[in-house]
Structure formats: structure tokens, C-alpha cells
N, C-alpha and C positions, 0 to 999 in steps of 0.2 A: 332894250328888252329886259335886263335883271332890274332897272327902277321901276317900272310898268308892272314887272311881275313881285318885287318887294312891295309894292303898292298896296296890290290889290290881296296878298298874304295878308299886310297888316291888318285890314278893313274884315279882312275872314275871320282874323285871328280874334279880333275885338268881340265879333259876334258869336264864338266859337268858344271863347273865357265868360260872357254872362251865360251862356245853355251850362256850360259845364259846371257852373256856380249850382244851380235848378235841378240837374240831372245826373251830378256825378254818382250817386248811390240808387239811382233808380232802378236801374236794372238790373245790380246784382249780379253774381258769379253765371258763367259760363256752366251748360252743362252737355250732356252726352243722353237724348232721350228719345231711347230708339234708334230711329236712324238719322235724327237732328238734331243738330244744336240749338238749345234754348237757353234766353238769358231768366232772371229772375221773375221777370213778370210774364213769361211763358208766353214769350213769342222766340218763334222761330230766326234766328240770326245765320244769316250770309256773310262771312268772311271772306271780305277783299282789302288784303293788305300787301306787304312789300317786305323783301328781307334785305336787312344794312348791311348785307356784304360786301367786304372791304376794309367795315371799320376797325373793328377787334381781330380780324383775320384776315390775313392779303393772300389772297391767291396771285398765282405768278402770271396766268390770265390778264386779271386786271389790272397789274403791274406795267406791263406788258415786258416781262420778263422770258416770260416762255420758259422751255426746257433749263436754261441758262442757271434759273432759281428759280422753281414752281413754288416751295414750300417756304413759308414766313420764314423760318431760322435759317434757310441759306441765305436768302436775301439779308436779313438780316446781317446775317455772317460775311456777305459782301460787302454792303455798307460801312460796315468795321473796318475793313481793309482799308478802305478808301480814306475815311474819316475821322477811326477810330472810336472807342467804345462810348466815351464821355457826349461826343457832341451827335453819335447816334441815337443814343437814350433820348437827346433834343429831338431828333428829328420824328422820333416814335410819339412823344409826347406832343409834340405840336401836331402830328399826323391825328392820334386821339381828340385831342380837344378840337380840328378843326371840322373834320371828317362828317360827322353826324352831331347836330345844335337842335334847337327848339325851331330853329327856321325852317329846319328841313319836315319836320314833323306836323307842325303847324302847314307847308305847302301840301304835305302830302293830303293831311284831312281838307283843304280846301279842293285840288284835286278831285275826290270822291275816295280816297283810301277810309278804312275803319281799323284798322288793323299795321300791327306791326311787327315782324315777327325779328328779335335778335339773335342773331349766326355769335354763339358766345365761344371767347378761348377761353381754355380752362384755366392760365397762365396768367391771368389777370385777376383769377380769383382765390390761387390758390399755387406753390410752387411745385414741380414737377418734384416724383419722388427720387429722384436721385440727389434731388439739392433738399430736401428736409434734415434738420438738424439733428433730429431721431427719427430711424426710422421707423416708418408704420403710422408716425402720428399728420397733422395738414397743417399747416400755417398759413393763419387766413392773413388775405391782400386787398386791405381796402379799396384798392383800386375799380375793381372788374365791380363789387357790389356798390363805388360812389357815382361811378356812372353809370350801373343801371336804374339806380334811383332816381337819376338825372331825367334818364330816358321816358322813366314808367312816369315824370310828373307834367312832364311835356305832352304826352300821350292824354294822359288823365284830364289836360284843360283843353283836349280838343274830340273826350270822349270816345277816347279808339282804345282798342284793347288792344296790351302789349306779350307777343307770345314767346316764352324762355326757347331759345334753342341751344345746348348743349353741341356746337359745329367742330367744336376741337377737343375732345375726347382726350384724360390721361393718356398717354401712349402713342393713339391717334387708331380709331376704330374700320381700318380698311388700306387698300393696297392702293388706293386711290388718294395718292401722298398729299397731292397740295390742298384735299376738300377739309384737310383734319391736322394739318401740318404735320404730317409725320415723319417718322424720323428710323431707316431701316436698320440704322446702328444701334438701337434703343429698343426694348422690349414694347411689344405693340400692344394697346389695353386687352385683346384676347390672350397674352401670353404671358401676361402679368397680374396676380392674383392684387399684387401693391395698388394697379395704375386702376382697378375695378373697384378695390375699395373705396379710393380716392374718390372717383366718377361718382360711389354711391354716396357716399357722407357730403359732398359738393350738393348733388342733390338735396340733400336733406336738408343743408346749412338755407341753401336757398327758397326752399319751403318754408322752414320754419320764420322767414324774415320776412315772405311774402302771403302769409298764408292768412292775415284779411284783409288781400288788397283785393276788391272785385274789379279793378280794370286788368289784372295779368288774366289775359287770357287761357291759360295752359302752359303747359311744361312738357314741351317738345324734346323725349329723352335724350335719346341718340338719333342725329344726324348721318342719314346715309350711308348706316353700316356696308360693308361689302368684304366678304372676308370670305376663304372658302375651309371652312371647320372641318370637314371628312374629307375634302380633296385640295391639297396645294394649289393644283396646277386648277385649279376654277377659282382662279385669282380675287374676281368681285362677289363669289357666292351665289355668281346670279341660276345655276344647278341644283344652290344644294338644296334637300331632301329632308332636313331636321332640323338647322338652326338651335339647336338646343342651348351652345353657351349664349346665343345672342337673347333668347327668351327668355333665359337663366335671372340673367344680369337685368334684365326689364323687369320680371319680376319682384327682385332685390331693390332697386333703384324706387319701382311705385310703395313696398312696404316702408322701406323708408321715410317716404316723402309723405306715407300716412300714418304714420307715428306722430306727427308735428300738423299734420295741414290734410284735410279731411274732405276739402269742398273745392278745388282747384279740377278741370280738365289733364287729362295726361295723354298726349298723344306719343302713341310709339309708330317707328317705319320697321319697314322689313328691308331683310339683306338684298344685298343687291342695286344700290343707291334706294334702299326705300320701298322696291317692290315686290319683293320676294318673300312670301306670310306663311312658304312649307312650313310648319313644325312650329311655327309660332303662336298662329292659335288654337285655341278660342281664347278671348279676355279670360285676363282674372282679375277685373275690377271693373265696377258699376259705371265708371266717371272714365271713360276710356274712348278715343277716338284713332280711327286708321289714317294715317298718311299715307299718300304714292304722290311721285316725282313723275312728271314730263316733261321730255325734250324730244325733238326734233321727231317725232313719229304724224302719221297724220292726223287731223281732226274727228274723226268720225267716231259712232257709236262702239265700233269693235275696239276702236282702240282704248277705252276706259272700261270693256265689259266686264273682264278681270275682278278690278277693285269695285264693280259693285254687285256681283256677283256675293263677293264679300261680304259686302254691306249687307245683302238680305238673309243671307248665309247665316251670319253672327250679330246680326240687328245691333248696327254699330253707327256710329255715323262717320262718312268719310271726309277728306277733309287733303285739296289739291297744296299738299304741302311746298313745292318748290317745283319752279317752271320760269321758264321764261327764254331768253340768248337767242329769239328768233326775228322773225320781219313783224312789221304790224298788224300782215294780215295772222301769220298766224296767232297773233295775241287775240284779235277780234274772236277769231274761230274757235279756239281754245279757252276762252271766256264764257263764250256762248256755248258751248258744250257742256263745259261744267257747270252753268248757274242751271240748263235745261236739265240736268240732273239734281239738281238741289245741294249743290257741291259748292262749298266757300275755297277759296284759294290764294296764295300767297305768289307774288311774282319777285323775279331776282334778275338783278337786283336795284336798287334806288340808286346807283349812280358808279363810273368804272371811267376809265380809260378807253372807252366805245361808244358805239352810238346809238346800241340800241337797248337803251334803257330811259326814262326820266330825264335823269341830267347828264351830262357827259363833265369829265373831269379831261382839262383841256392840259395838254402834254406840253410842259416848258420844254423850253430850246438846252437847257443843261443841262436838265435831265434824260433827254434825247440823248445830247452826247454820254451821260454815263452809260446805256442801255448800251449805243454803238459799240464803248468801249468794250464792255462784258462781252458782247457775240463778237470780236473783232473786227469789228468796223471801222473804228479810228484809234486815237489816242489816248491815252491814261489822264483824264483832270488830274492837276492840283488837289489837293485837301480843300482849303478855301473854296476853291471853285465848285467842288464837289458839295460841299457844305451846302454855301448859299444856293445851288441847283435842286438839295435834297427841301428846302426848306421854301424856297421857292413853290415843287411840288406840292407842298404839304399845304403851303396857303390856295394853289388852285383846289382841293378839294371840299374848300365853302361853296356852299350854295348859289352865292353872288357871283362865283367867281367860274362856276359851269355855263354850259351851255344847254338850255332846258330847250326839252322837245317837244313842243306841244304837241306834233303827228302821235306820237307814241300814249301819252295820257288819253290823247282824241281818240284812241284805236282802243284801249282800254275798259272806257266807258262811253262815250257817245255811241260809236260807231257800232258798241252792242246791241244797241236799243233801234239804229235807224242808221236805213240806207243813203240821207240824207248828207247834202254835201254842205260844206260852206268855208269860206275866204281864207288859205292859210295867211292871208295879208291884204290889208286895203288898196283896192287898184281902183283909182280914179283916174278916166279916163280923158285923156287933152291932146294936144297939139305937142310934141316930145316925150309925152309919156313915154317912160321902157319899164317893161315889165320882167326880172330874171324867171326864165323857164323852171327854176327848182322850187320857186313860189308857185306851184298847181293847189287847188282846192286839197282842200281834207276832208276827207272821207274814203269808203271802202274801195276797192279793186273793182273796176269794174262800171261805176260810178261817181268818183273825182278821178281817175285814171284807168287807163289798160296796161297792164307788163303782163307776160309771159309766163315769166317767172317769179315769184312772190314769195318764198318760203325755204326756209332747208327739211325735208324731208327724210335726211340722210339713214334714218335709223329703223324708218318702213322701208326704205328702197334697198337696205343691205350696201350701201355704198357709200365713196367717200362722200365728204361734206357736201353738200348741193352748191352750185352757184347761180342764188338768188339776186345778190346786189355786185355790181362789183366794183364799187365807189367807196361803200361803206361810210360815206360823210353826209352828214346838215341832215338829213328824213331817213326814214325806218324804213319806206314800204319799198315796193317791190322795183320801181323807178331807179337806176341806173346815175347815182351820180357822183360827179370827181369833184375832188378840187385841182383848181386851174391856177394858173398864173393870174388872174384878175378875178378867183372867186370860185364858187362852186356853178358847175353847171351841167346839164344832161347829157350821158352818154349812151354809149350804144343803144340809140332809140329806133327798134326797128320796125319793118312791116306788121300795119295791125295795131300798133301804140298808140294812143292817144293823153294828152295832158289837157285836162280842163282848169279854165282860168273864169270865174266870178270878176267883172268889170264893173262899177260903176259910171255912167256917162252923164257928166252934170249938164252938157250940150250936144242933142242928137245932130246928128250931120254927115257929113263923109267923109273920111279918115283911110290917107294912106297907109298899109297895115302891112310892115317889113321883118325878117325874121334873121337871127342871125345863127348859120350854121358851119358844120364842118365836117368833111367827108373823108376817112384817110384811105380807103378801098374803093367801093363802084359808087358809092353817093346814091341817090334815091329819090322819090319822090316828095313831097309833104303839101297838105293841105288845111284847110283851117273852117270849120262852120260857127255859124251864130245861130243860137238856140233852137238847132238839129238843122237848121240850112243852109248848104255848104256857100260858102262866099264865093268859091270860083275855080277855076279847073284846075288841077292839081300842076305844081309848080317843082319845075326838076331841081334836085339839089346838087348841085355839084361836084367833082372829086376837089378837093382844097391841100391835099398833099399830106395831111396831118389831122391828128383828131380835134387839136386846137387853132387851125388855121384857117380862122375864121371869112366867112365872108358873108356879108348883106344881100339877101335879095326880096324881092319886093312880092308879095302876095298878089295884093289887089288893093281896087278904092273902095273900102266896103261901108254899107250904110249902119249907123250904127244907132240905135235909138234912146232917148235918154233913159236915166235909170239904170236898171240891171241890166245887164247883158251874159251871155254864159257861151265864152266861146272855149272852141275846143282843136287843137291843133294835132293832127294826127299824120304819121307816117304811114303813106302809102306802097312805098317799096322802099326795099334798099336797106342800109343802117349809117347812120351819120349821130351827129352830135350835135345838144340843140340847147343855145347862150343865152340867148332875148329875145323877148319881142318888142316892138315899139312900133309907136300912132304919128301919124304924121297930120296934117291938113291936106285934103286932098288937093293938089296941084301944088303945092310946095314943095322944094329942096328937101332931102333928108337931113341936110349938114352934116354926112356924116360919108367919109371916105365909102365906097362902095367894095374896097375889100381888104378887112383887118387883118393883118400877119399877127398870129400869137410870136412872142418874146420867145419862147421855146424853139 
């Protein structure tokens, strides 16, 4: 799969460096007109891009640190322990230079991405004021400006506009520690007149250095403020009624930034991770676009009425700044929403320690055990051990070296445009063929699958987290799947479910057609049709003792015609677990034991 998919990057990429050779200047800066964004030659531009969270800024999330270390500087601070300070600095730097390449950027614009929005710390650009050598004054850090230049030129040969986000704020701009690395020992940028200076001159420095580049798309101030100004105890802000230092400081920051740089986009959010605009407006700048953040609420009209509300309100244009951590369907649905509104959008993030993003960063076996150790799970590594586990990690976050999803990119954009299913993998159709049940078609809910459950809704429903998947491995959408002692394969697959599988048949004929399942409660029925006509009466699945204790049983001899074929296997009662399918020759032997014990 990553030589297949390095392939065909290359061949994009070739084609994607002569357009940008042709194109790079043609469409000129981004603007704010009305209530659209328009580039130089006064078309209308839809922003669909992606934010590199992770790279410049670890959340303990995608760490998978949890509470243990949410924020970069404990983690940080843990690694030390472990390592020590010298071969940490290694492991931050190899973390940096692996994380996000020209590979990743170049896959993205192949993808259908335009856009790239960077989650920036401020700590790469500039030192915290408690370590400046005088205070009051900034000591700039080549670092955070040599790689965003890196970034913006990668960007530029595949014609995507690159959008600043300021994600770790001096201080750290909210109660919401790990979004901003913050630090509650430490004066928080609202409390510190130092760490707002800092925030604005950072601004400025970075205008002033970007400020005739027409592929930066905008200067995304402050990231999801959330702070509560007149009431402590309204911890995210998401109450308050004025916002006044948070408008204050947005104000300051855009004068700034127009002192040096006159034609750039500046997008601000409001409190509240980004949605809360009490007190904030109206603009006080021509070149000015609204942010708002979605998570886990439902898709519909009501639920974006708010922000465009806004938008007519203060003839602005809006602009779906950060969203994503949900199932496929909701991405489909949440895309489709906002482009039906005339809404560009940025998703989050391009790649984690999960699985439902782009690519997945595949978790080594010694980094495991560090993780263990820290929630006390086992035992303390070595130094050495700890090292090469830390550095190990660091090289699985190449591109090459994830696992890409193509359910989730399909979900993205295909699946916006059309109900239409097709192959998540070539099944040609013979005499032994098996087919793994977690290879079903791609495409929407409903049409390459049925589940139930598809989505977390947790934040309309006023409740905990939904439970949508509860596998969380190999596909995004709403299908239920684990990984097993021999692989990934479908679980609790109940009454009403169905998995659709695209067959190719290079010789029509008749084909015994065997399924391999597992029952660990009352087992159930299942059945199977060919292109809407069921092959034969439905076939009881058995209790097998265990969700993996698998056992064989035989469908039918069904006829199968050459070409396409589009069958579809559906659970009739009951809930069991469902491994493979496989073709036999009708009146043949299976070869294959009639009932597997999983190792488990």
C-alpha cells in the first residue's frame, strides 16, 4: 500500500510542480468580500484544507498520553526523566523534521486538499518571557520561521494556500491546557500584559516576512480562545457577555500586522474554543473573516445558524475553522453542510495516534511500554530502551511509515458529491477466493453498508461520548471493527446490518459461498443477496462460545455471473462477528476445517 500510494503522489506531484511553475502568481492574495472569499482574479475560493496537528504542538490526545501528560511541557518533562535533557532535544528534533515533509503536502493536494492550515507554537518562534535575557524585549528563533518556510514552499509547488495559526499562544490563551500548552503555574496570556505583547510583535514579525507571499492564505490570530473575563467559574468563556480583553488584543495584534503587511486575510475566533462573538463584534478591518469550530453536534441547518446569522449580520465571510475526531459519516455530512452554505473548511487533523484521520501513526511496541509505565501498567525502561522506543516513535510519524485511510479521504470528497459506491479493494472472483469482511465497499451509510450507529453526537445529545465504533481500528465509518489474533475483522454486527462487497467474476458458474463467523451470546441469523436477490434462506449462526471462536458455515451454491457482481451480506437477527467470506467450486471440498478455534 505506501509504494502504490508513494507512486502515484510522485506522478501528482510532477504534474502539480509544472501547473505551479504557470500558476504560482495568478491568483493573487486571498480576500474577505462580502460574505466570500475571493482570490486575485475575483473568483470565489472554497477552502478545503487540513490542520498539522501534532507537529509543532502535541496534544496528550494524540500522544496517547491522556490526563498522565495532556500538555507538550509535561510530556516533555517526562521524557527527561526517562532520557534525559540532551537526547530529548533528539528526540523533539527528529519528531520535527519527521512529522510533516513535502510528502505529506504534495499527498494532501493530490487527495483534493487546497489548503493548509498550521497549528503554530509560539516557542519555536520566539522564547517564553520568563527566559528572555531582558525583559520586555523577544529573541527571535530561527527555528519555528525555517520551517514555516519549508512548509509555505511545499505548499506553493502544489498551489494550496498555507494558513498561519498562532495554536500556542504566549502564556497559553484558555483553561483548556493541552489545546495551547499551558501552564497553570505560569501567568496565562490574559494575565500577563508581557505574554500579549509578545503574541503582538510575534504577529507583526511574521507579517512583516510574509507579507508578499500570495500563497499564505491568512493569519488565523488566536486559536480557540476560551477563558472566562468577568466570571472565573465560566472556565471556557463559553457565558461570557463582553469579551472585551479577547477583542482588545485582536485588535492590537491586526494593527500590528498592518503596519508591515496591508493585503493578507485575518481571521479571528471567538471565546469559547472559537464560537462565542458576545462583545466581539463588529470587524474593525476590511480584510477580516469569522471562524467557528465543530465537534460532535449534529449536522443540520440549526446547527451552523448562529455563525451565519453572523455572517449576514456583519457581511463577513465565514470560514469552518477546525472540525473533525468524528466517523466518516459525520465528515460526509459536515462537508456537505458547510459547502451547501458556501463555507470553506479546515479538518483536524492530518495524522495522530488514531484512526480517524488521513493517516494513522502506527504505535511502536516501546513506546507502548513507556505509555504503560507512566499510567502504571508495568515497568520503568532503561534509558537506552526508552531512547530508541522514543526515536523509533518519531520515525513512525513519516508518511511511509502510517497507515493511510482511504475510507476517510473517500468520505471527504467523493462521497460529498455521490451516493455511489465502489471497491475498497479488488475481489476477483475463483475457486478459494476469501474475501476479509472489513474489505466492504466505500461509500456512504446506507449504500456500501448499514450500521446503526455512525457518529458521536455527544454535544447535541447533552451526553457522554456516543458509542459509534467500538473497534476503532483499519475504517472510520460506522461498522464495528477489532483487531483479532489473525487481523481485523467485524464485530458486533447486528439485526438490520448489512456489508456490501463489489466482486469481480472472470468465470460465471456456481460457487459454493461459506462465511466465517462467531457468536459469544445467542448467535443470529445472516444472509447474503446478489445484486438485490437474496441467494437463499437465511442461515442460522451459531453460539461459538467467544466473539472470536470462529466457525464455517456454508450459505448456498449460488450462481454467480461473470463480470460484476454486488453482493451483500446482511444480518438477520441476533449479533455475532463476521471474519470472511470465501468461493468455493460448487461440489467441492472447502479444504478447510469446518470449525476454527481463535488462539484466544
Amino acid at each position: 500500500m505506501a509504494k502504490q500510494l508513494l507512486k502515484r503522489i510522485g506522478l501528482l506531484a510532477l504534474l502539480m510542480g509544472y501547473l505551479s511553475i504557470t500558476q504560482a502568481h495568478a491568483q493573487g492574495f486571498l480576500k474577505a468580500d462580502g460574505k466570500k472569499i475571493m482570490n486575485g482574479s475575483g473568483e470565489e475560493v472554497i477552502l478545503r484544507g487540513m490542520g498539522l496537528g501534532g507537529w509543532m504542538l502535541q496534544e496528550g490526545y494524540m500522544m496517547r498520553t491522556g490526563d498522565v501528560a495532556g500538555q507538550q511541557h509535561a510530556l516533555k518533562a517526562k521524557i527527561e526523566e526517562l532520557i534525559g535533557p540532551e537526547k530529548t532535544n533528539e528526540f523533539y528534533s527528529a519528531w520535527l523534521a519527521n512529522h510533516t515533509r513535502k510528502i505529506d503536502i504534495d499527498s494532501m493536494a493530490a487527495w483534493g486538499f487546497n489548503s493548509v492550515r498550521l497549528p503554530m507554537h509560539y516557542n519555536l518562534y520566539t522564547l517564553p518571557v520568563e527566559q528572555e535575557p531582558v525583559k520586555g524585549q523577544n529573541t527571535w528563533l530561527n527555528q519555528g520561521f525555517a520551517m514555516t518556510d519549508s512548509l509555505l514552499a511545499w505548499c506553493k509547488a502544489n498551489n494550496m494556500y498555507l494558513i498561519l495559526d498562532l495554536h500556542a499562544a504566549p502564556g497559553g490563551q484558555g483553561n483548556d491546557l493541552n489545546i495551547s500548552d499551558g501552564d497553570p503555574n505560569k501567568p496565562f496570556l490574559w494575565e500577563s500584559e508581557e505574554n500579549q505583547q509578545k503574541t503582538i510583535a510575534l504577529w507583526r514579525k511574521l507579517a512583516e516576512r510574509y507579507k508578499d507571499e500570495p500563497w499564505i492564505g491568512a493569519y488565523d490570530i488566536i486559536n480557540e480562545p476560551n477563558w472566562g473575563f468577568t466570571d472565573p467559574n465560566d472556565k471556557n468563556g463559553c457565558s461570557e457577555e463582553q469579551n472585551g480583553p479577547l477583542r482588545q488584543l485582536m485588535v492590537e495584534i491586526t494593527q500590528a500586522i498592518r503596519e508591515v503587511d496591508q493585503q493578507h486575510m485575518i481571521i479571528i475566533e471567538g471565546n469559547c474554543w472559537g464560537n462565542n462573538y458576545k462583545g466581539v463584534l463588529p470587524t474593525w478591518d476590511d480584510n477580516v473573516v469569522l471562524s467557528f469550530h465543530k465537534y460532535w453536534n449534529y449536522n443540520d441547518q440549526e446547527s451552523i445558524q448562529g455563525s451565519l446569522n453572523l455572517r449576514d449580520k456583519y457581511n463577513v465571510p465565514l470560514w469552518l475553522g477546525e472540525t473533525g475526531e468524528n466517523s466518516n459519516v459525520w465528515f460526509t455530512q459536515a462537508i456537505s453542510l458547510a459547502e451547501k452554505n458556501g463555507i470553506g473548511w479546515s479538518w483536524w487533523p492530518l495524522k495522530k495516534m488514531g484512526f480517524n484521520n488521513p493517516l494513522e501513526v502506527k504505535v511502536a511496541p516501546g513506546y507502548q511500554k513507556i505509555l504503560d509505565y507512566w499510567k502504571g501498567k508495568g515497568e520503568k525502561p532503561a534509558a537506552d530502551e526508552a531512547y530508541k522506543a522514543l526515536m523509533h516513535q518519531a520515525q513512525n510519524t513519516k508518511l511511509e511509515n502510517c497507515m493511510y485511510h482511504q475510507d476517510v479521504v473517500d468520505a471527504m470528497f467523493r462521497q460529498v458529491q455521490t451516493t455511489a459506491t465502489k471497491p475498497f479493494a479488488a475481489h476477483a472472483v475463483a475457486a478459494g477466493t476469501t474475501i476479509k469482511a472489513v474489505n466492504y465497499d466505500l461509500g456512504r451509510n446506507g449504500f456500501a453498508y448499514f450500521d446503526k450507529d455512525t457518529a458521536n453526537y455527544h454535544i447535541s445529545l447533552g451526553s457522554e461520548r456516543t458509542l459509534w465504533n467500538r473497534g476503532h481500528a483499519y475504517r472510520n465509518d460506522g461498522v464495528d471493527i477489532k483487531t483479532g489474533s489473525d487481523g481485523y475483522y467485524v464485530s458486533n454486527f447486528e439485526e438490520g446490518e448489512w456489508l456490501q462487497y463489489t466482486v469481480n467474476v472472470p468465470q460465471k458458474g456456481r460457487y459454493k459461498l461459506l462465511v466465517q463467523v462467531a457468536a459469544a451470546g445467542t448467535g443470529g441469523k445472516i444472509s447474503v443477496s446478489n445484486n438485490g436477490a437474496i441467494l437463499a434462506a437465511t442461515t442460522v449462526v451459531p453460539v461459538t462460545g467467544g466473539e472470536q471462536n470462529w466457525e464455517t458455515i456454508e450459505i448456498a451454491h449460488v450462481p454467480l455471473a461473470q463480470g460484476k457482481n454486488t453482493l451483500r451480506v446482511r444480518a438477520d437477527s441476533g449479533e455475532f462477528s463476521l471474519n470472511a467470506i470465501w468461493f468455493e467450486k460448487a461440489g467441492k471440498s472447502t479444504g478447510r476445517k469446518a470449525k476454527q478455534k481463535s488462539k484466544r
